[in-house]
N, C-alpha and C positions, 0 to 999 in steps of 0.2 A: 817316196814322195819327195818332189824337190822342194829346198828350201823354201824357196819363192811363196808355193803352196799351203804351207803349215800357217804360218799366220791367220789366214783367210780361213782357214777352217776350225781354225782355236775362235776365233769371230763367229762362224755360223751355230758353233755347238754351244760356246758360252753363252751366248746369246738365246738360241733356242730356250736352254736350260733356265738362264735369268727370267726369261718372260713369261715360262710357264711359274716360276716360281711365283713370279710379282702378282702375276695374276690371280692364281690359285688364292693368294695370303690379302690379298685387295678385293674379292668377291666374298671373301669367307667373313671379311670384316665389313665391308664397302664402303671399302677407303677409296676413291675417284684418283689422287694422287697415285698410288701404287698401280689401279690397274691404266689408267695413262702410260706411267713409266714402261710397266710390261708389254701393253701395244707399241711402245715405243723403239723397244726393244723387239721386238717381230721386225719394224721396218726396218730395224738395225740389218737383218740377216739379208732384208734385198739388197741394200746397199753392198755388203760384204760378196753377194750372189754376182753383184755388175762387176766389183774389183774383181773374183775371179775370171767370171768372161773375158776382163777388161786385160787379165795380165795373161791368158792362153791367146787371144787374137795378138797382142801386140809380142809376144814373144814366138810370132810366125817365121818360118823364114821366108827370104824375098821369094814372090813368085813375077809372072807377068806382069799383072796388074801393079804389081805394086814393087818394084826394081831394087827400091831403098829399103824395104822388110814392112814390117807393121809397127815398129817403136813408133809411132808418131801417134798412135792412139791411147797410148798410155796418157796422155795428158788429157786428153778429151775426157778416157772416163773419171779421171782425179779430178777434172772439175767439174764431171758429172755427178759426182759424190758430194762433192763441195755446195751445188746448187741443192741437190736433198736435204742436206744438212742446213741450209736457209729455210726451205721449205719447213721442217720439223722443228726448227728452232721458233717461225711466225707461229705453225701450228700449236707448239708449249706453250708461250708465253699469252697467244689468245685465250687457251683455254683455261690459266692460270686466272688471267683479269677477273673472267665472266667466274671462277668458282672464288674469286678476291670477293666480288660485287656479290653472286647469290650466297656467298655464308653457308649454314650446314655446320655442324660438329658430328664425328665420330671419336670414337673412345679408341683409344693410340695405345697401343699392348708392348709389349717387349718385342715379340715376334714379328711386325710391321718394321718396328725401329730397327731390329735384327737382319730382316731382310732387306734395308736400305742400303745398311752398312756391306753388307756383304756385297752388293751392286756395286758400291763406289769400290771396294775393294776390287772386287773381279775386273772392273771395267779401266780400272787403274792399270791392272795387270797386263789386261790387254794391251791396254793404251803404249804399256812401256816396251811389251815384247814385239808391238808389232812398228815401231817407229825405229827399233834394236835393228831388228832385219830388214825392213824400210830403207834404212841410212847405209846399213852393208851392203845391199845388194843394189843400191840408186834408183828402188822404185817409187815412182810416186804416187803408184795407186796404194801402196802399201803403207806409205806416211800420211796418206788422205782419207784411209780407214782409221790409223792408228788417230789420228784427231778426231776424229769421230768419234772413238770410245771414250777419249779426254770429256767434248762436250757431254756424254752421256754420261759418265762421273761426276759432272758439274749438275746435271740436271738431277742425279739421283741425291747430289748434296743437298741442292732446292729443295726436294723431295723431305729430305730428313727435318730441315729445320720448319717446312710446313707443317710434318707431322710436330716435331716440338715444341713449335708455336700452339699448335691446336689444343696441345695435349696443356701446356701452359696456360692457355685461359680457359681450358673446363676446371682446372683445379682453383684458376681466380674465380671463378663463379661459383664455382663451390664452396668457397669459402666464405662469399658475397654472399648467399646463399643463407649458412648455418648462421 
């Protein structure tokens, strides 16, 4: 497999992997946070699905149609990635307000808080290997995913200190409470 390729597909599997996790551990408890995250993480693997499309057409060589090769679509899908990532960023942060506004408590476990950590970690990981090969090889779909996994490390951080939040005022209430 060439270089180029490994990224993208350390993307689709980790990813797969994270979302079934998040989900499984966010229906089991239902946590809204976790299973957000883990949906969130599903549209992670389309985006990573265009960056492949995006890095096999643009690494075409010239034909007829096109004299100068296909590199010139490389940028198209990098900020086609770019614009998803608007999209799911509006979509997180609305759906954040309206669960800020309707309230709700669930009871926040070790294995919730275990599973976040492990996202930020993984998605960290990502983030670092695929901006590593991104930068080597001058792709820019490759560095357009690798931010990608950034933001969704940033969103599973959110994730963690809602659930610490949450977990911190049922204990203030409980103590308000006795």
């Amino acid at each position: 497999m060439e270089e180029v390729y490994k990224p993208i597909w350390v993307s689709i599997v980790g990813n797969v992997l994270l979302a079934l996790l998040k989900l499984a551990v966010g229906f089991l408890y239902s946590s809204i946070a976790l299973i957000a995250d883990g949906v969130h993480s599903l549209s992670d693997v389309v985006t990573s699905v265009i960056g492949y499309a995006g890095i096999r057409i643009s690494s075409k060589p010239p034909d007829r149609s096109h004299p100068f090769g296909h590199a010139r679509f490389e940028p198209l899908v990098a900020f086609l990635i770019g614009e998803i990532l608007l999209i799911i960023s509006y979509e997180i942060g609305r759906d954040s307000i309206y669960r800020i506004i309707g309230g709700g408590a669930i009871d926040v476990n070790a294995l919730m808080l275990g599973v976040t950590v492990l996202s930020i970690l993984a998605k960290e990981a990502m983030f670092r290997y695929s901006v590593h090969i991104g930068r080597k090889l001058d792709s820019q779909i490759l560095i357009a995913d690798a931010y990608h996994h950034r933001s969704d490390s940033l969103s599973s951080l959110a994730v963690l200190v809602g659930l610490g939040v949450q977990e911190e005022l049922r204990r203030d209430k409980t103590q308000t409470d006795s």
